[in-house]
N, C-alpha and C positions, 0 to 999 in steps of 0.2 A: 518572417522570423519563425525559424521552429519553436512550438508550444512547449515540446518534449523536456527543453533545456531549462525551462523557465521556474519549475515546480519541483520540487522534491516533497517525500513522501512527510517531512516532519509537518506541513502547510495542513497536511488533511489527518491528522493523528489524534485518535480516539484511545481513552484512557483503555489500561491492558486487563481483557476480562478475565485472564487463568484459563479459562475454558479449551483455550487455542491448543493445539499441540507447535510445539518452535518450529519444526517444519513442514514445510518451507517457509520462508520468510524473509522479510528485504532489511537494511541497514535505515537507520534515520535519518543519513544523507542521501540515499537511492532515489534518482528519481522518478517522480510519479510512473513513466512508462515502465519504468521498471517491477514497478507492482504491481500493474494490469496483466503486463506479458506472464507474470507467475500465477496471479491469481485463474485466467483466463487458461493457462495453459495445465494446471491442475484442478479446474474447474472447482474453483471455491470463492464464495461469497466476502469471504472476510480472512486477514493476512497479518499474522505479529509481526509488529516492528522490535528491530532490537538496535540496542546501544552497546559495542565490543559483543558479550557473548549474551547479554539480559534484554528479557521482555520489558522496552518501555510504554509499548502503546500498541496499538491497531488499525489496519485501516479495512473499508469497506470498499469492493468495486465500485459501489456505485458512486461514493467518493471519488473517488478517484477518474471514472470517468465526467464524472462532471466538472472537474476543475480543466479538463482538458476541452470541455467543450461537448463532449460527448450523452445523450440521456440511454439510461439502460430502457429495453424494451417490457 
């Protein structure tokens, strides 16, 4: 069974710290691979979530890769 399908990003959402600039960013349904592949490919740490156009949350790569199984180095 693919992991990929399994998780969406709302599972690993971290209250939203203002700090973030909105982009880039994933949806609260996107999931999880979806915010590795942004965060990973803009090389950042941490990724607003949004709900329609609002910051409801955040997530952290390294969240993110460990719900998939994955530990950062």
């Amino acid at each position: 069974m693919d992991t990929r399908t399994l998780f969406n990003v709302r599972e690993i959402l971290l209250p939203f710290s203002g700090e973030l600039p909105l982009t880039p960013s994933v949806h609260i349904d996107d999931p999880i691979f979806k915010a590795i592949e942004v965060m990973v490919k803009h090389n950042l740490y941490c990724l607003p979530v949004l709900r329609d156009t609002r910051p409801v949350g955040q997530v952290r790569l390294e969240d993110a890769f460990a719900i998939v199984g994955l530990r950062m180095p």
